[in-house]
C-alpha positions in Angstrom: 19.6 26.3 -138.9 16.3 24.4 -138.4 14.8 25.4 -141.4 18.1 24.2 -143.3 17.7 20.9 -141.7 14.4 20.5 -142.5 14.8 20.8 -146.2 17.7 18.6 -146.7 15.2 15.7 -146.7 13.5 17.7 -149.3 16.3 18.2 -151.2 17.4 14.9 -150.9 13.8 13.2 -151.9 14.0 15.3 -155.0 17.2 14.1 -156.0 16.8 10.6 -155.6 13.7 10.4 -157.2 15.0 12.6 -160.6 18.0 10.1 -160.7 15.3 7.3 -161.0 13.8 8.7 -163.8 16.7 9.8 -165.6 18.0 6.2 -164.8 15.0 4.6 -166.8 15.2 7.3 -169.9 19.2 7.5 -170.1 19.7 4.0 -171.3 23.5 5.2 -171.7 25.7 8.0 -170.7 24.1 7.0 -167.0 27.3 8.2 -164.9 27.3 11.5 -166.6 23.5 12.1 -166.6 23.6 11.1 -162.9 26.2 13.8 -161.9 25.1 16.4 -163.7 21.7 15.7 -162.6 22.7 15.9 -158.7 24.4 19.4 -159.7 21.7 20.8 -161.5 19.2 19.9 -158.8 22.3 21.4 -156.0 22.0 24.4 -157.6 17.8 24.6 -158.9 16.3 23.3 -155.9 17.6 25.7 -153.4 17.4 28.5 -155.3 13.9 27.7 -156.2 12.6 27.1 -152.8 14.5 30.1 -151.6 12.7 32.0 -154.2 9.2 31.0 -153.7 9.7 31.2 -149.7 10.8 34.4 -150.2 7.5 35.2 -152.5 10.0 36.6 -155.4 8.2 34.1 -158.0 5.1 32.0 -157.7 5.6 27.8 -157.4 4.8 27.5 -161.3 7.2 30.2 -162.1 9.8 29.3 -160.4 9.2 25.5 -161.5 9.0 26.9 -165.2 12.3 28.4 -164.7 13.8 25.3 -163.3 12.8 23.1 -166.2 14.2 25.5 -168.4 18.1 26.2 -166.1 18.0 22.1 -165.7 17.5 21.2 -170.0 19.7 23.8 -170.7 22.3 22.1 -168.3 21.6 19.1 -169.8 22.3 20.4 -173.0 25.1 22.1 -172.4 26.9 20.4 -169.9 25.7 16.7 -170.3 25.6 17.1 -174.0 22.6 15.7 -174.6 20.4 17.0 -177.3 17.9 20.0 -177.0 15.0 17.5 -177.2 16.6 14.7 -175.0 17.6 17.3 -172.3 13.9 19.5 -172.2 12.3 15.9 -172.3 14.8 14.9 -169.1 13.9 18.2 -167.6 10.2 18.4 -167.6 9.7 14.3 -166.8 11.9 14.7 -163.4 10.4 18.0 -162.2 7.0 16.8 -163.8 7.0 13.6 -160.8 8.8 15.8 -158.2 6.4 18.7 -158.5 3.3 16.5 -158.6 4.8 14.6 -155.2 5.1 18.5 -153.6 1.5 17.9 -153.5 1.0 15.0 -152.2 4.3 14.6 -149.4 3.7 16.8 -146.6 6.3 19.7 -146.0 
């Protein structure tokens, strides 16, 4: 249960800080990016960190794989374009994976 509690504030770091950058590229459709991004990252995030904790797939694999789950939910559930949804994808794990180096945890 510890471990659970300590990566909520992970998990909640991540999300806030994704929804700021899709905030500033989503100049509409903002309620609708914002929810969809909160269940993508629901969803990526734990399974991800469970996955590299677990050593099943290394950090960049893992974060390749995200990119990739999170556009295509873009794409497919948001409904945003292939190239709007990849660029949304890799820009919000792009900032969250370069903060996993500099936060501690």
């Amino acid at each position: 249960m510890t471990a659970f509690v300590d990566y909520l504030p992970l998990l909640g770091l991540t999300i806030l800080v994704e929804l700021g950058i899709a905030m500033i590229l989503c100049r509409t459709r903002r309620g609708t990016v914002a929810r969809d991004l909160i269940l993508l990252n629901l969803v990526s995030h734990p399974l991800a960190t469970w996955c590299v904790s677990e050593e099943l797939l290394t950090w960049t694999t893992a974060e390749i794989l995200v990119v990739a789950l999170e556009a295509a939910g873009y794409a497919a559930v948001t409904r945003l374009p292939w190239r709007r949804a990849l660029l949304l994808a890799c820009a919000c794990n792009a900032v969250t994976a370069a903060l996993s180096y500099i936060l501690p945890g």
